[in-house]
C-alpha positions in Angstrom: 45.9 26.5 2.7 42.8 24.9 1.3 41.7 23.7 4.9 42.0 27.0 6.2 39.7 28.6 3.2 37.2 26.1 4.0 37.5 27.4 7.9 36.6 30.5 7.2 33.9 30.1 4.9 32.1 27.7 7.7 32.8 30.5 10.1 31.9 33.3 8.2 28.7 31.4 7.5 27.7 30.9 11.4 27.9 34.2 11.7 24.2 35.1 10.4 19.4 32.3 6.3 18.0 33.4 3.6 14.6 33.0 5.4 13.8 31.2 8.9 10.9 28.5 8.7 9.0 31.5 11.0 10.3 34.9 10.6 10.9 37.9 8.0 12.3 37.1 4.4 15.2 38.1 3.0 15.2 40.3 0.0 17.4 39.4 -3.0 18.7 42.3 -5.8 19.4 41.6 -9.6 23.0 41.5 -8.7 25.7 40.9 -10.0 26.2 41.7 -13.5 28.2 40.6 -16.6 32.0 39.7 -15.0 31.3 41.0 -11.7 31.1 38.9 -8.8 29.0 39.4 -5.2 29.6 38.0 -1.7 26.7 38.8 0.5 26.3 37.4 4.4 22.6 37.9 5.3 21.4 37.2 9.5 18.6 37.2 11.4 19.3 37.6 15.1 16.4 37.4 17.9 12.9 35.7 18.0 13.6 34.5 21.6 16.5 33.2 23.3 19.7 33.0 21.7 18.3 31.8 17.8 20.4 33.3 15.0 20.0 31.9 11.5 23.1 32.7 9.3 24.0 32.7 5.1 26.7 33.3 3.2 26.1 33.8 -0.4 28.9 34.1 -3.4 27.4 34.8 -7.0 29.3 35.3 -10.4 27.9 37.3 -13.7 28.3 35.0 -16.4 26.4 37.5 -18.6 24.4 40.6 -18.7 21.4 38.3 -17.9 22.6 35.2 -16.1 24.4 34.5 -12.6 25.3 31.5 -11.0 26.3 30.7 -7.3 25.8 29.2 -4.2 24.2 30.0 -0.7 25.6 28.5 2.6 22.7 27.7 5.3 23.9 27.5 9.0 21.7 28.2 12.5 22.6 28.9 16.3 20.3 28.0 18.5 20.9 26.6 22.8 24.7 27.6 22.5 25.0 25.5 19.2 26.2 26.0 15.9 24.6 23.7 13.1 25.3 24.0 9.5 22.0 23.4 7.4 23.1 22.6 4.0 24.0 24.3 0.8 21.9 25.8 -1.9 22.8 26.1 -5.6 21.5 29.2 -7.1 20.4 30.5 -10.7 19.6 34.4 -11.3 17.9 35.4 -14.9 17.8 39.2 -15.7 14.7 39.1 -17.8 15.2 43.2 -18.5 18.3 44.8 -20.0 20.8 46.5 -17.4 19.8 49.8 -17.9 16.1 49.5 -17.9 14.4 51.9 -15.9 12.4 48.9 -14.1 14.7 45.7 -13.5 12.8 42.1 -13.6 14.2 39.1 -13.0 13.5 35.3 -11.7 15.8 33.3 -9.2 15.9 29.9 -8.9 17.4 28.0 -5.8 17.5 24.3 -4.7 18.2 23.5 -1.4 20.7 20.6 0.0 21.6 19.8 3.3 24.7 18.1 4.1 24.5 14.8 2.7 23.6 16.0 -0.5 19.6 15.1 0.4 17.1 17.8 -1.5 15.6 20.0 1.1 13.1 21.9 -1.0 13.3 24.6 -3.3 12.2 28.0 -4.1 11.0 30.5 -7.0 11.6 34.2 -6.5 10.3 36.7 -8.8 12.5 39.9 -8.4 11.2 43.4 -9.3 13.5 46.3 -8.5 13.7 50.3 -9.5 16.4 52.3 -8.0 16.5 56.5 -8.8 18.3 59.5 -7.6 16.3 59.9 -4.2 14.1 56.3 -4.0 14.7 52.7 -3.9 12.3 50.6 -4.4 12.4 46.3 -4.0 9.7 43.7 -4.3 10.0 39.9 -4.2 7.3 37.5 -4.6 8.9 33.4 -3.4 7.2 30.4 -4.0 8.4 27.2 -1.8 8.6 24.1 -1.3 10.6 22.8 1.8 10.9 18.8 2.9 11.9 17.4 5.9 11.3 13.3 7.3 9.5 12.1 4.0 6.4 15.3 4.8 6.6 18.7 2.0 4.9 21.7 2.2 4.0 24.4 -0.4 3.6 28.1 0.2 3.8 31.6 -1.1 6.1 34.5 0.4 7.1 38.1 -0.4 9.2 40.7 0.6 9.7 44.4 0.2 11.2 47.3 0.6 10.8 51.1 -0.1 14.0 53.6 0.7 14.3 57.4 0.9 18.0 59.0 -0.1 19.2 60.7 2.7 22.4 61.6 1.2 24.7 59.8 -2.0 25.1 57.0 -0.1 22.8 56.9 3.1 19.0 55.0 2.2 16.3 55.1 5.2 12.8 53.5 4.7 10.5 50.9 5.6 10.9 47.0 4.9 7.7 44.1 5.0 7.6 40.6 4.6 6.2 37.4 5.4 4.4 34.2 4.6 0.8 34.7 3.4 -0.8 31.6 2.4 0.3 27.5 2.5 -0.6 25.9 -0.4 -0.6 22.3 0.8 1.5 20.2 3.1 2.6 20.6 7.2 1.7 23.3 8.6 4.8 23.3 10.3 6.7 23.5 7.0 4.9 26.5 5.8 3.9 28.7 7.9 1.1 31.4 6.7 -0.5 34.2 7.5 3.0 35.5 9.4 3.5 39.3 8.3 6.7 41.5 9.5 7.0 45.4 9.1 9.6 47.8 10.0 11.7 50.5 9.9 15.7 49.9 7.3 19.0 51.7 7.0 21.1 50.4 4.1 24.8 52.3 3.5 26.9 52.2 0.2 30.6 53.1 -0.3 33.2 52.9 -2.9 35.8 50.5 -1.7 37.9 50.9 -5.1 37.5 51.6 -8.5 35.9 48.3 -9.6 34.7 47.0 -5.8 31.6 48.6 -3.3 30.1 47.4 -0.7 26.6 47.6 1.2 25.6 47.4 4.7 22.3 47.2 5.2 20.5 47.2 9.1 16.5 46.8 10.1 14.3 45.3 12.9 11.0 44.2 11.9 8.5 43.6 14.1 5.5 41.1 14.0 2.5 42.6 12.6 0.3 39.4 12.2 1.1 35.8 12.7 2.5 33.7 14.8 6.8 34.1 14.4 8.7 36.3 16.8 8.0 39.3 18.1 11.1 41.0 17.0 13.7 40.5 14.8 17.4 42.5 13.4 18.0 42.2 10.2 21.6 42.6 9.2 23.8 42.0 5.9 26.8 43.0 4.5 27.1 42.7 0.4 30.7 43.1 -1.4 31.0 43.1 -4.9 34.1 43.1 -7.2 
């Protein structure tokens, strides 16, 4: 029984990563709260041939203000699956749940699959969600490793979403890489910015459980990444 859980979480995580080294970010919510826990697969599919970077996330609310959990890292690229590594994560609510502005810090460490440190990132996580707009704002600081060279850089996403009915969000979604601040180049890419159009959809899937599906393809505004890019996740919580 154990063996086939572990199948299917090493499946279900080649399916689609939290950011590629090139290529649009992904945007993290202040989710989940006190006793609730999130499962969240996040893909990037596209930037020429056949690359697909794939993560699948679980997180647990240990209090109003604290959740704790773990990110699976895999990649497809020439035909090829390759699991990347696996990345311990920290969330801190620094505002109360029903604040009308939500603040928060997450901290992840990355470690591929001999337990080896792979770098690690800071994400400062601003979020306000009303009746008819949705806003989201991350800024990242990381630092990524890789054959004894590191590299430091700042990144950022956002996105800002119109209600087009209870559950139906449309808008516009940015992010990037805007400035290494030491280290390989190829490590930290800068000056790579992505812009385009989002559709996220919510529904009730039981009293205590909802999930969100959430598609976009953002297209390279400045920069060296790919041209193009579809974003596409799939959160449950419970």
């Amino acid at each position: 029984m154990t063996e086939k859980w572990l199948a299917a979480v090493f499946i279900l995580s080649g399916l689609a990563s939290p950011a590629w080294a090139q290529g649009p970010e992904q945007l993290e919510q202040l989710e989940p709260g006190k006793g609730e826990w999130q499962v969240e697969y996040f893909g990037l599919f596209g930037g020429g041939g056949d690359e697909r970077e794939h993560s699948l996330q679980v997180m647990a609310g240990v209090t109003d203000r604290l959740a704790l959990g773990a990110e699976l890292e895999s990649s497809w690229a020439a035909g090829s699956l390759m699991m990347e590594g696996i990345a311990p994560t920290a969330l801190y609510k620094f505002s109360d749940p029903d604040a009308p502005v939500g603040v928060g810090l997450e901290i992840q460490f990355g470690l591929d699959r001999y337990a080896f440190l792979t770098g690690a990132e800071a994400r400062l996580i601003v979020e306000k969600r009303a009746r008819a707009w949705w806003g989201q704002a991350d800024l990242i600081l990381r630092s990524a490793r890789d054959d004894g060279a590191s590299a430091t850089s700042i990144a950022y996403g956002w996105a800002l979403d119109r209600a087009v009915t209870d559950r139906l969000w449309l808008g516009l979604e940015g992010s990037g890489q805007t400035v290494r601040l030491g280290g390989r180049a190829a490590l930290a890419p800068a000056g790579e910015h992505f812009l385009g159009p989002a559709l996220t959809y919510q529904l009730g899937l039981s009293a205590k459980g909802d999930a969100e599906i959430g598609i976009a393809y953002l297209r390279r505004v400045a920069g060296a990444g790919p041209t193009g890019t579809a974003r596409f996740f799939v959160q449950l919580g419970f």
